[in-house]
PQR file with spaces between the fields and no chain letter, atoms N, CA, C, O and H, PARSE charges and radii, in Angstrom:
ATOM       1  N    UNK     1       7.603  -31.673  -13.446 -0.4000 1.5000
ATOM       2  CA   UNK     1       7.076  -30.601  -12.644 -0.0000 2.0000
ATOM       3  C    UNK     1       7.891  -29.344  -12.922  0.5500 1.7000
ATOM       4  O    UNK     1       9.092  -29.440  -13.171 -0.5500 1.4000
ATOM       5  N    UNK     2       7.321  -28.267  -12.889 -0.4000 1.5000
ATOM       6  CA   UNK     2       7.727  -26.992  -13.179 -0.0000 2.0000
ATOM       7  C    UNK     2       7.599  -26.221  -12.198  0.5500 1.7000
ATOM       8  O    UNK     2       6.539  -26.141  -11.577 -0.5500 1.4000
ATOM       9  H    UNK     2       6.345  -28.189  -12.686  0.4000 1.0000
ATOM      10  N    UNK     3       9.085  -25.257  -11.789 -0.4000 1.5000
ATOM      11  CA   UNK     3       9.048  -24.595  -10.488 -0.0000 2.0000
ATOM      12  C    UNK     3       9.292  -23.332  -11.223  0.5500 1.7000
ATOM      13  O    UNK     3       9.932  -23.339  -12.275 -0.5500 1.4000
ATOM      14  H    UNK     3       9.946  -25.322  -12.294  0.4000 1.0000
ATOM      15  N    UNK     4       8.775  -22.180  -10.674 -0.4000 1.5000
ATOM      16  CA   UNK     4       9.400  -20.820  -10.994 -0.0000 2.0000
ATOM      17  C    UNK     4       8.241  -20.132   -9.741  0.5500 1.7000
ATOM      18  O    UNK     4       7.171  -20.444   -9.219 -0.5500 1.4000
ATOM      19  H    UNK     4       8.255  -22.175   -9.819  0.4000 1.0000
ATOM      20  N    UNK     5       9.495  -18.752   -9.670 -0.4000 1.5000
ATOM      21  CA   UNK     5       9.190  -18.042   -8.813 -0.0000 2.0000
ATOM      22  C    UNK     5       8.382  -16.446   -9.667  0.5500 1.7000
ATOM      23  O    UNK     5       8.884  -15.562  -10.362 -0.5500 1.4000
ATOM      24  H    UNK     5      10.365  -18.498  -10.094  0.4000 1.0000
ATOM      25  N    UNK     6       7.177  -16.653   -9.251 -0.4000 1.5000
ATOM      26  CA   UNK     6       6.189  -15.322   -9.470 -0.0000 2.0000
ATOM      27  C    UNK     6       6.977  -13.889   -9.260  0.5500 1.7000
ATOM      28  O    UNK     6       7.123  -13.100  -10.193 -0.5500 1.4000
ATOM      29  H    UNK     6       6.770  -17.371   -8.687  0.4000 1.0000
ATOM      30  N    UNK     7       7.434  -13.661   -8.021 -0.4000 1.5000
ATOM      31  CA   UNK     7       7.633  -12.254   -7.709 -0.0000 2.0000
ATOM      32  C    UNK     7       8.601  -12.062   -6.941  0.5500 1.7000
ATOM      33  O    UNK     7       8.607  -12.879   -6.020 -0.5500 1.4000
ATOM      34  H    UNK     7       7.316  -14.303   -7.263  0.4000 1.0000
ATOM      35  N    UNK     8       9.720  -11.078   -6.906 -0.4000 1.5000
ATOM      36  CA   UNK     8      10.102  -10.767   -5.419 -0.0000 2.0000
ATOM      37  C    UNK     8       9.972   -9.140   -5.627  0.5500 1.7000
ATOM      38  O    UNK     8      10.076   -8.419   -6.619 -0.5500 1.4000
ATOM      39  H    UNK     8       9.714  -10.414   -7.655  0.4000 1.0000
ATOM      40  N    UNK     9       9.678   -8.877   -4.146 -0.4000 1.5000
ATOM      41  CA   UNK     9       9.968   -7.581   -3.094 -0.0000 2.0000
ATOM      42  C    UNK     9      11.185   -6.946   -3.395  0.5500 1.7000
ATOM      43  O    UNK     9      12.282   -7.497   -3.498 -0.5500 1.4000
ATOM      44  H    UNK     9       9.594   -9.463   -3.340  0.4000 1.0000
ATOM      45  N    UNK    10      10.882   -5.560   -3.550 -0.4000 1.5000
ATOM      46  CA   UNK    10      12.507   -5.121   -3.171 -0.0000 2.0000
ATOM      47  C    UNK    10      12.150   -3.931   -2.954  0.5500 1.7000
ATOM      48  O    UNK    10      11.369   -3.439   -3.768 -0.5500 1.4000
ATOM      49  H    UNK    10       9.992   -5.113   -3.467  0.4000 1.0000
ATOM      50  N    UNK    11      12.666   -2.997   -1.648 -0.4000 1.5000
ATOM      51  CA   UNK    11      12.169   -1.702   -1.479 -0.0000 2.0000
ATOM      52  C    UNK    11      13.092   -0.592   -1.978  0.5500 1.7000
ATOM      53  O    UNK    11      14.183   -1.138   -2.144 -0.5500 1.4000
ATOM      54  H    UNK    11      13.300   -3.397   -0.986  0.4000 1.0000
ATOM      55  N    UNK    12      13.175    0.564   -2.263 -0.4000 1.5000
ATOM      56  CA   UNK    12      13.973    1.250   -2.882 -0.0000 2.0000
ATOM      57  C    UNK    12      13.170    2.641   -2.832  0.5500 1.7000
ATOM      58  O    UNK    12      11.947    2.753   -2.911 -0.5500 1.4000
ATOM      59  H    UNK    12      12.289    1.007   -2.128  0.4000 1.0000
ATOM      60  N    UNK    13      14.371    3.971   -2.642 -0.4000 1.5000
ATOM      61  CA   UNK    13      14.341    4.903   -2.092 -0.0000 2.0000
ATOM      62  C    UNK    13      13.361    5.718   -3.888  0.5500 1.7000
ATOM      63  O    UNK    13      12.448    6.524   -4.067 -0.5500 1.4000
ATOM      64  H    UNK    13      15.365    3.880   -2.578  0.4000 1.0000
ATOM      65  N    UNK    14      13.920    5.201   -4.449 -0.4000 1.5000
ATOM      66  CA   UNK    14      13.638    5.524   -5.652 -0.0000 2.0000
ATOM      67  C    UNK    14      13.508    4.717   -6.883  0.5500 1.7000
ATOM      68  O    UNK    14      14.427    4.662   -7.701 -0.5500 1.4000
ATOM      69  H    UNK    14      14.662    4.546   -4.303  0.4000 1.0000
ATOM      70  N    UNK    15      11.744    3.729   -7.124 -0.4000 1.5000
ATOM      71  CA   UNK    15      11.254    2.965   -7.682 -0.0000 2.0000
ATOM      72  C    UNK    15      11.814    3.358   -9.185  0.5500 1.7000
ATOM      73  O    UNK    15      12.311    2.389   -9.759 -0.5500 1.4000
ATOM      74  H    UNK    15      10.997    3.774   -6.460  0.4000 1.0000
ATOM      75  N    UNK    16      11.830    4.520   -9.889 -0.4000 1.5000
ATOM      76  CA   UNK    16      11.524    4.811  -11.363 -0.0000 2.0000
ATOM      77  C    UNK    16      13.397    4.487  -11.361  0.5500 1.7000
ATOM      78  O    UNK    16      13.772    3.538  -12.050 -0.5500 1.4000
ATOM      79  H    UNK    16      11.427    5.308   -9.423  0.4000 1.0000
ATOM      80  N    UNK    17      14.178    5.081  -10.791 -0.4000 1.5000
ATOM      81  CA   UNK    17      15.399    4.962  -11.126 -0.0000 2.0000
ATOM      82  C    UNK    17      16.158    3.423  -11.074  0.5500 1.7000
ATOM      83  O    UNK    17      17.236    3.091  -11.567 -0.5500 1.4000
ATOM      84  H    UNK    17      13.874    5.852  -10.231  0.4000 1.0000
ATOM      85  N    UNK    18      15.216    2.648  -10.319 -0.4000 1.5000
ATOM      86  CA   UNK    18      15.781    1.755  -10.334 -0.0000 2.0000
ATOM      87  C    UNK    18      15.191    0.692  -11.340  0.5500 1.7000
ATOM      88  O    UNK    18      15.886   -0.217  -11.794 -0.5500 1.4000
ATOM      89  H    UNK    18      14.340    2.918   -9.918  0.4000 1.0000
ATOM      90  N    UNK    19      13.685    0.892  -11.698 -0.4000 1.5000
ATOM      91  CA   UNK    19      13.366    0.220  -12.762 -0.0000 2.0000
ATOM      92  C    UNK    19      13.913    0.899  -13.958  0.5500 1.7000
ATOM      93  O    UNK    19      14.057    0.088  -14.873 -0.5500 1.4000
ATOM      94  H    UNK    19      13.121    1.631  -11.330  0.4000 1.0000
ATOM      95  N    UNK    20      14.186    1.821  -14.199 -0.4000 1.5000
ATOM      96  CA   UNK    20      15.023    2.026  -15.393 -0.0000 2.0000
ATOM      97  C    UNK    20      16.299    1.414  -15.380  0.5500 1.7000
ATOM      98  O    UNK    20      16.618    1.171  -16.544 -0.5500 1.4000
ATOM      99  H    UNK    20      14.069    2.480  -13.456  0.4000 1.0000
ATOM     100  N    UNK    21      17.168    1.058  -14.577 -0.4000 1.5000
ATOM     101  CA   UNK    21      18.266    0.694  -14.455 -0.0000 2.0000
ATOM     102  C    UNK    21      18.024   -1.068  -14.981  0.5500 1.7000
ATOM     103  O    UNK    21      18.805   -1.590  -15.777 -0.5500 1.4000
ATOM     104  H    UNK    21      16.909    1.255  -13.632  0.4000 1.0000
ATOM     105  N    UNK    22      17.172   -1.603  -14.557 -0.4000 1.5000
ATOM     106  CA   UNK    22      16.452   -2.794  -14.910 -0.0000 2.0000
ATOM     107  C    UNK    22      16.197   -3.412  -16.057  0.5500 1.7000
ATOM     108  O    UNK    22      16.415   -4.570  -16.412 -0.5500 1.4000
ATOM     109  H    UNK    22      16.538   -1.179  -13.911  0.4000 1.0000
ATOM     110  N    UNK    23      15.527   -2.167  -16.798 -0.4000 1.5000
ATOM     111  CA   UNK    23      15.165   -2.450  -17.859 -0.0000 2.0000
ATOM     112  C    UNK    23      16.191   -2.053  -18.447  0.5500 1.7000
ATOM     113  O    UNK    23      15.830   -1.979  -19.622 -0.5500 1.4000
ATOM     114  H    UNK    23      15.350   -1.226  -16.510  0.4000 1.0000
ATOM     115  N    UNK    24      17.500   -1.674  -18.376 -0.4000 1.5000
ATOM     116  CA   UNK    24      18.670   -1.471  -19.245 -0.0000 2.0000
ATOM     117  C    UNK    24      19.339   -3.097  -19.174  0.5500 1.7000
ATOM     118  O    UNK    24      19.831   -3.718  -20.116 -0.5500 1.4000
ATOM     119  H    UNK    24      17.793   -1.733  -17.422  0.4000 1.0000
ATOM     120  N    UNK    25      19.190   -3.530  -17.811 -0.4000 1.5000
ATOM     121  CA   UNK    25      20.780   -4.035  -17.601 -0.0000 2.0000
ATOM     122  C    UNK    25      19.663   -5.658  -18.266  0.5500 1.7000
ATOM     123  O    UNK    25      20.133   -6.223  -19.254 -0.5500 1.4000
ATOM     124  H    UNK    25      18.790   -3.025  -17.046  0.4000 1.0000
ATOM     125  N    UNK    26      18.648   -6.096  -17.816 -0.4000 1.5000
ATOM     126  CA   UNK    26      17.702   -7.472  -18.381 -0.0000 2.0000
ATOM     127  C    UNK    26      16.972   -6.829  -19.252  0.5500 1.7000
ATOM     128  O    UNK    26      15.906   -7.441  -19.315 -0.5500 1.4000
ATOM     129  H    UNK    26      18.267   -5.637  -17.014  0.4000 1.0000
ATOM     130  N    UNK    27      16.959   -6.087  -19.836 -0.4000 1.5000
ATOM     131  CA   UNK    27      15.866   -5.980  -21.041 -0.0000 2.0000
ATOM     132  C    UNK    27      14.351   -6.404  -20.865  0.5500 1.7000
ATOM     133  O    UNK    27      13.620   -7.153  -21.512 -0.5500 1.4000
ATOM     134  H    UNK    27      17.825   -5.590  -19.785  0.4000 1.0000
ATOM     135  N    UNK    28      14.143   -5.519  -19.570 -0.4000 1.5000
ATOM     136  CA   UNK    28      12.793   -6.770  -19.354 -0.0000 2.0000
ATOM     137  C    UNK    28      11.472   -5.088  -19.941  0.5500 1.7000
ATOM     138  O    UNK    28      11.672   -4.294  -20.860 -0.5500 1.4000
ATOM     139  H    UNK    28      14.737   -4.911  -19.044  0.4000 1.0000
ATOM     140  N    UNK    29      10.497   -5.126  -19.147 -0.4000 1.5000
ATOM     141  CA   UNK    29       9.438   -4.355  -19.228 -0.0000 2.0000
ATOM     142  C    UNK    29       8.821   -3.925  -18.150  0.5500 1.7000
ATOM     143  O    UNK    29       8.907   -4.488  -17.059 -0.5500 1.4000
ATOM     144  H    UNK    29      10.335   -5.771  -18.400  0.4000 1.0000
ATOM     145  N    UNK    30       8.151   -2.892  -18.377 -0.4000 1.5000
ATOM     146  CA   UNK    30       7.273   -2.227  -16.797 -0.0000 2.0000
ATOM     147  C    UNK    30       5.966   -3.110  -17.431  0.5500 1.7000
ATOM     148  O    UNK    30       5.505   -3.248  -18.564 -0.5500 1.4000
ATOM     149  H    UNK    30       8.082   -2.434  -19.264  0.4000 1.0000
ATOM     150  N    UNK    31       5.589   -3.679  -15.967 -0.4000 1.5000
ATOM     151  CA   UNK    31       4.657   -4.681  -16.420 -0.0000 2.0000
ATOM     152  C    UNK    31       3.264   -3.861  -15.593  0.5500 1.7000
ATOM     153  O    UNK    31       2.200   -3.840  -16.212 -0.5500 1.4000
ATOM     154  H    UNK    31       5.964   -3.568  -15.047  0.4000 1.0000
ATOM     155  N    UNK    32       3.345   -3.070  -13.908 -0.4000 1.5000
ATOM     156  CA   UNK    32       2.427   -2.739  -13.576 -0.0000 2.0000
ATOM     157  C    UNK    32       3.394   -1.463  -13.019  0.5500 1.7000
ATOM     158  O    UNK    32       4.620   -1.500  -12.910 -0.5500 1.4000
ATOM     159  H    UNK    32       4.209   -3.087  -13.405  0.4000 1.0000
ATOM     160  N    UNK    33       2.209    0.055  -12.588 -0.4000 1.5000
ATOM     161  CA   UNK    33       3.186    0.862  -11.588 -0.0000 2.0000
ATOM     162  C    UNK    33       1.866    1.513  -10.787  0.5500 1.7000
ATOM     163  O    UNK    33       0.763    1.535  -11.333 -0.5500 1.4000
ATOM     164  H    UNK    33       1.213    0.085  -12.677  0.4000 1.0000
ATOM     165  N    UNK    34       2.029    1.904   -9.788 -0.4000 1.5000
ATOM     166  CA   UNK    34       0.810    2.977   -9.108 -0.0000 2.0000
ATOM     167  C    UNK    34       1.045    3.340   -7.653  0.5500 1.7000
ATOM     168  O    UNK    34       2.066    3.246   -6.971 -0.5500 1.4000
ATOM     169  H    UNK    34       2.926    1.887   -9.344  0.4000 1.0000
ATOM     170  N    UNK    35       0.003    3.717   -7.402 -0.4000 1.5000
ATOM     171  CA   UNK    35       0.165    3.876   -5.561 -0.0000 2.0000
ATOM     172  C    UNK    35      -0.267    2.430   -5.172  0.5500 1.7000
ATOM     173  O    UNK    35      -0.854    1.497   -5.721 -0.5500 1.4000
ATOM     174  H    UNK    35      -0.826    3.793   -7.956  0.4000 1.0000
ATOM     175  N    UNK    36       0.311    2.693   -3.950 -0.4000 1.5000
ATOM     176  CA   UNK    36      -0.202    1.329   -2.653 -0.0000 2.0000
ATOM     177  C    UNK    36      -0.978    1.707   -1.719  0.5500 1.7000
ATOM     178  O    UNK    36      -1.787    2.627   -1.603 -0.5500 1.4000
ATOM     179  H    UNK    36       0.788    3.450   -3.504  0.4000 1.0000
ATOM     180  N    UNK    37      -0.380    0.292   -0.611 -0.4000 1.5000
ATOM     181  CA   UNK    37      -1.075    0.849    1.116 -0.0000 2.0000
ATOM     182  C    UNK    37       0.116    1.932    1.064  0.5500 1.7000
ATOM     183  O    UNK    37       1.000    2.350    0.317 -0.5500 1.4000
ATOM     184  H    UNK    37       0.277   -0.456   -0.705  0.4000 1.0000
ATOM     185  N    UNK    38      -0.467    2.122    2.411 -0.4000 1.5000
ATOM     186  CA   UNK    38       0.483    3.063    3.000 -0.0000 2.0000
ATOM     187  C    UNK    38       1.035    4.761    2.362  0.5500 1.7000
ATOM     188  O    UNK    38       1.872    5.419    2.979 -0.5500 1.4000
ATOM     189  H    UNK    38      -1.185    1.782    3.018  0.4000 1.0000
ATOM     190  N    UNK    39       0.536    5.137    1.354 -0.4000 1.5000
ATOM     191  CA   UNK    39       1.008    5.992    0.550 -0.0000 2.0000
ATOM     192  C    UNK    39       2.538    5.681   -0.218  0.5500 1.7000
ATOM     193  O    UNK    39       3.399    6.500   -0.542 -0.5500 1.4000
ATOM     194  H    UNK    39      -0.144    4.602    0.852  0.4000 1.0000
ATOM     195  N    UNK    40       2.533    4.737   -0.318 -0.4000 1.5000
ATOM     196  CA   UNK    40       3.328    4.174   -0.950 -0.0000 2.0000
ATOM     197  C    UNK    40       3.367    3.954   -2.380  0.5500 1.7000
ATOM     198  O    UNK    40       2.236    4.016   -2.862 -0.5500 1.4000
ATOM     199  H    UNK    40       1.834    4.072   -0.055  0.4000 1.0000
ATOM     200  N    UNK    41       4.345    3.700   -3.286 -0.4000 1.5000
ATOM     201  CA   UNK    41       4.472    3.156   -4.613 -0.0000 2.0000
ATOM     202  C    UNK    41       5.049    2.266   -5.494  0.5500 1.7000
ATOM     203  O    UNK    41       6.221    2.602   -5.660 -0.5500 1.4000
ATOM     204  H    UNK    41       5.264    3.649   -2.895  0.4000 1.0000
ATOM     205  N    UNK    42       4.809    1.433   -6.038 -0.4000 1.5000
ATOM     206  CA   UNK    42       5.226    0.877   -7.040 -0.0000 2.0000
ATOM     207  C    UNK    42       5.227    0.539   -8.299  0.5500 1.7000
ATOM     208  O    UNK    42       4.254    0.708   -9.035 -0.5500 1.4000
ATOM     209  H    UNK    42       3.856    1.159   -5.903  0.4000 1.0000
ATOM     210  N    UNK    43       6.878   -0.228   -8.838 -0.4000 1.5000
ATOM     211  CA   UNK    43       6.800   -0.712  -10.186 -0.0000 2.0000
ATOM     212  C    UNK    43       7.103   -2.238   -9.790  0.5500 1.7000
ATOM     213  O    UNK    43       7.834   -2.793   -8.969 -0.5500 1.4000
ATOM     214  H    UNK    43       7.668   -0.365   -8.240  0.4000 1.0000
ATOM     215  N    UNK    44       6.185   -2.651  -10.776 -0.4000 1.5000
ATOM     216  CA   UNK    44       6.818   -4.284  -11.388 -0.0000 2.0000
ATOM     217  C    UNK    44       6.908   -4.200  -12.734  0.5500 1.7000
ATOM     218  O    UNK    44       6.079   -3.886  -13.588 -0.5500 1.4000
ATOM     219  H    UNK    44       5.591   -2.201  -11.444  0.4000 1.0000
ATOM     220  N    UNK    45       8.442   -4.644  -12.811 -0.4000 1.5000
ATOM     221  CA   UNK    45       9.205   -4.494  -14.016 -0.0000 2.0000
ATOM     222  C    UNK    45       9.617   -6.457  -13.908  0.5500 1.7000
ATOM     223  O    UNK    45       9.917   -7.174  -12.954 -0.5500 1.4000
ATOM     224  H    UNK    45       9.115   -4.899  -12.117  0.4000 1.0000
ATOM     225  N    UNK    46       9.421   -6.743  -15.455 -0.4000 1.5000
ATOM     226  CA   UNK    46       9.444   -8.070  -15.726 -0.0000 2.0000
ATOM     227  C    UNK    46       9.161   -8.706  -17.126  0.5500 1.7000
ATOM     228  O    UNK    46       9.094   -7.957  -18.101 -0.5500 1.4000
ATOM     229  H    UNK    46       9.178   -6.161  -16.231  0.4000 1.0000
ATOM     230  N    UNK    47       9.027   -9.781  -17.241 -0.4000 1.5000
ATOM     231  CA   UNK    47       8.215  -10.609  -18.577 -0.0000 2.0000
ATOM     232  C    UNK    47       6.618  -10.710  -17.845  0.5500 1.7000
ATOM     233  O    UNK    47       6.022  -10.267  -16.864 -0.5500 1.4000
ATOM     234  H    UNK    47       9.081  -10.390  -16.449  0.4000 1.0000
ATOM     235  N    UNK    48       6.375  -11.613  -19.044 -0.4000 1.5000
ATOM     236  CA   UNK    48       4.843  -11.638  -18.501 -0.0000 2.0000
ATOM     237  C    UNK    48       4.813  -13.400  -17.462  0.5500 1.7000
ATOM     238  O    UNK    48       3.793  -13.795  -16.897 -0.5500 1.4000
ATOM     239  H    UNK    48       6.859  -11.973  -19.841  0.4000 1.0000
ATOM     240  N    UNK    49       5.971  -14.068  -17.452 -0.4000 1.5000
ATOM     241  CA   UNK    49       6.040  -14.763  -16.012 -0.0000 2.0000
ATOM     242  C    UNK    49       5.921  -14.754  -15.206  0.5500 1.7000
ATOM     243  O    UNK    49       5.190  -15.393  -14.449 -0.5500 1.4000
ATOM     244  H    UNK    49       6.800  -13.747  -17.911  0.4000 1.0000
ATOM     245  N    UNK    50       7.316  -13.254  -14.968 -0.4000 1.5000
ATOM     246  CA   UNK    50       7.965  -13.296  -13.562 -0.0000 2.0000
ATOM     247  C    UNK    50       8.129  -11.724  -13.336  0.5500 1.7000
ATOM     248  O    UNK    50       8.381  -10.966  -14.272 -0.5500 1.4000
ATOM     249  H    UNK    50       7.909  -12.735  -15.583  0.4000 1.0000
ATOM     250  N    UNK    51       7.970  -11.309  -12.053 -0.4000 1.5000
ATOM     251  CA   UNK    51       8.489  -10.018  -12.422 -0.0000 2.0000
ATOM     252  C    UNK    51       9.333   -9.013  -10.683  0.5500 1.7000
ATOM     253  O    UNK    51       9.379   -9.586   -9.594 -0.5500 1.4000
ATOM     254  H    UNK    51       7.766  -11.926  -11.293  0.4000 1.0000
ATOM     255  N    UNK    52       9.519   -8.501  -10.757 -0.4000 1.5000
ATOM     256  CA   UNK    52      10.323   -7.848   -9.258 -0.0000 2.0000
ATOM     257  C    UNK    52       9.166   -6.486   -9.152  0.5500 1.7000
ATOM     258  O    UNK    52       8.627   -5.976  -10.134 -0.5500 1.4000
ATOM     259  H    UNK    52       9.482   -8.035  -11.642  0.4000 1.0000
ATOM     260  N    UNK    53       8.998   -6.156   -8.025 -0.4000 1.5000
ATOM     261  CA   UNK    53       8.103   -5.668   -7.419 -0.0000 2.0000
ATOM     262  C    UNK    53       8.735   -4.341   -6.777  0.5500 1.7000
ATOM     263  O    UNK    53       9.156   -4.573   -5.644 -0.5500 1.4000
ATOM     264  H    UNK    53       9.436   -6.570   -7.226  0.4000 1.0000
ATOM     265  N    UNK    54       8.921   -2.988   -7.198 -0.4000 1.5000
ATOM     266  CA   UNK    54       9.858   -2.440   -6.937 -0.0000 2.0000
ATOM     267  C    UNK    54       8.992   -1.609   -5.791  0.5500 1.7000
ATOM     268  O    UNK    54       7.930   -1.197   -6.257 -0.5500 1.4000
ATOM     269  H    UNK    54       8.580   -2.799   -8.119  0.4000 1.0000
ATOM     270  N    UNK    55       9.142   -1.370   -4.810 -0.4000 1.5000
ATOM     271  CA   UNK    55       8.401   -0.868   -3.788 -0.0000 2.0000
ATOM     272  C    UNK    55       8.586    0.587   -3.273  0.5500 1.7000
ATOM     273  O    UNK    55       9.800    0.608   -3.475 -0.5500 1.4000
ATOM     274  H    UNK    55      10.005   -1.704   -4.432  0.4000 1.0000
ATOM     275  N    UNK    56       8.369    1.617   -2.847 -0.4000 1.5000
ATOM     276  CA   UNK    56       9.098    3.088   -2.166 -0.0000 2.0000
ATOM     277  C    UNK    56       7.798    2.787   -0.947  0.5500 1.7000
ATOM     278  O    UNK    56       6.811    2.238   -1.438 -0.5500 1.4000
ATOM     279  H    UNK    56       7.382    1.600   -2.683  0.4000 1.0000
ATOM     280  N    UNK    57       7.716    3.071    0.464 -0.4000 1.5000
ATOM     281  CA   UNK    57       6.901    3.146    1.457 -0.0000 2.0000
ATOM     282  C    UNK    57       6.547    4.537    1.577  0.5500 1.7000
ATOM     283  O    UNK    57       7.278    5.354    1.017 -0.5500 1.4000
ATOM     284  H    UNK    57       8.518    3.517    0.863  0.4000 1.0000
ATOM     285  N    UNK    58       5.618    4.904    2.171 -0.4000 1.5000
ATOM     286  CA   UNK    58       4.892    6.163    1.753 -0.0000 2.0000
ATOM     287  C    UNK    58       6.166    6.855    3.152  0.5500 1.7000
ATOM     288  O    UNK    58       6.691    7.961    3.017 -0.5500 1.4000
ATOM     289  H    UNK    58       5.024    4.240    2.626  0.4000 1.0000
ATOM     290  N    UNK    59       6.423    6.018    4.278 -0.4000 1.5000
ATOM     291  CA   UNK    59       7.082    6.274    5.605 -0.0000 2.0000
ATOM     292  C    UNK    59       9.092    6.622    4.785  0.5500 1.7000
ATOM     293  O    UNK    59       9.465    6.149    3.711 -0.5500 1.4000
ATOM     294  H    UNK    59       5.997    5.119    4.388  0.4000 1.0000
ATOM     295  N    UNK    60       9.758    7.312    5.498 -0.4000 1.5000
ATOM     296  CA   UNK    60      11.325    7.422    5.196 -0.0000 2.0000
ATOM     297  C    UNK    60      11.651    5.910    5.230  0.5500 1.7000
ATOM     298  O    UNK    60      11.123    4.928    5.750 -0.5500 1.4000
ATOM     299  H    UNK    60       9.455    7.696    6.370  0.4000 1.0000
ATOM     300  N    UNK    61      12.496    6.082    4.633 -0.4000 1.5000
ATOM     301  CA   UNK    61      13.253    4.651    4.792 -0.0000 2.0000
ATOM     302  C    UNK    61      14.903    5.171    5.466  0.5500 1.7000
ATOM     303  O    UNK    61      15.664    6.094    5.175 -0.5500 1.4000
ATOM     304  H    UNK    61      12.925    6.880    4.210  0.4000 1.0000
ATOM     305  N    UNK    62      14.952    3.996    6.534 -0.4000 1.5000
ATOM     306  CA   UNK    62      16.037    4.062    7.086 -0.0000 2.0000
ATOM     307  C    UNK    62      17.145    3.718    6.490  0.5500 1.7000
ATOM     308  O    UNK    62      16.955    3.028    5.488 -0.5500 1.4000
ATOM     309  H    UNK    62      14.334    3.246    6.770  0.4000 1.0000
ATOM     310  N    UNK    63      18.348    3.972    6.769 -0.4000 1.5000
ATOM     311  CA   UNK    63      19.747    3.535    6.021 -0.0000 2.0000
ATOM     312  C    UNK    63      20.225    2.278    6.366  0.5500 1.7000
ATOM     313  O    UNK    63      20.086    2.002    7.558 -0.5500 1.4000
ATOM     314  H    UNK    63      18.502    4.533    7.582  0.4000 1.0000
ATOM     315  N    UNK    64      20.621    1.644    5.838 -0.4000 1.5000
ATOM     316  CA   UNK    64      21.270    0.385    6.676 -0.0000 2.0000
ATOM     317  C    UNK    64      21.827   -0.070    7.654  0.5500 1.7000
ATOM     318  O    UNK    64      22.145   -1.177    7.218 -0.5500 1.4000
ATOM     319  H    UNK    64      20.735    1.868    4.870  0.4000 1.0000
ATOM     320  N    UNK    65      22.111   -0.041    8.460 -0.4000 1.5000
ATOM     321  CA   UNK    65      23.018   -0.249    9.782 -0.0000 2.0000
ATOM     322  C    UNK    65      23.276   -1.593   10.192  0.5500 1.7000
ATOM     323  O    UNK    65      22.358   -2.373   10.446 -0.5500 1.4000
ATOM     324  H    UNK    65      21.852    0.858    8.813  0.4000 1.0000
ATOM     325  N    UNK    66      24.338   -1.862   10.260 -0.4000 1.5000
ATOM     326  CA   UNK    66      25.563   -2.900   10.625 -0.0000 2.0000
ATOM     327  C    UNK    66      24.901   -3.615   11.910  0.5500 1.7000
ATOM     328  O    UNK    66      24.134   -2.753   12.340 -0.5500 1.4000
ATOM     329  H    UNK    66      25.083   -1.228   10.054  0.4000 1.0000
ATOM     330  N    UNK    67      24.831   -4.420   12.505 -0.4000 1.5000
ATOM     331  CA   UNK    67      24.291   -4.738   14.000 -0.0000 2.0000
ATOM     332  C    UNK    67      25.268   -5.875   14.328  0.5500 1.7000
ATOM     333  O    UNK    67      25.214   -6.439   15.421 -0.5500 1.4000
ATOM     334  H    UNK    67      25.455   -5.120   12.156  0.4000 1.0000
């Protein structure tokens, strides 16, 4: 049996900078990019397996906070 994982999520203030950073550090490829819901955007950067789903929300994104 063969397990692998399709996709993950990851949101980011800034999709292009971080798929470039991506495609430096794994050598991978921009596999899809466009608008979303929400006025939102993305890249999926990957092989033709697997790939990360780079997300920006059309809404601010909050900073992290400690709780």
């Amino acid at each position: 049996m063969y397990i692998r994982l399709e996709h993950v999520n990851v949101t980011s203030p800034n999709p292009q900078k971080t798929a470039n950073w991506m495609q430096k550090f794994f050598d991978w490829s921009m596999q899809w990019e466009g608008d979303t819901q929400d006025n939102g955007y993305s890249i999926h950067i990957g092989d033709t397996n697997s790939y990360i789903a780079i997300y920006k929300p059309g809404l601010k994104i909050a900073p992290y906070q400690r709780s």
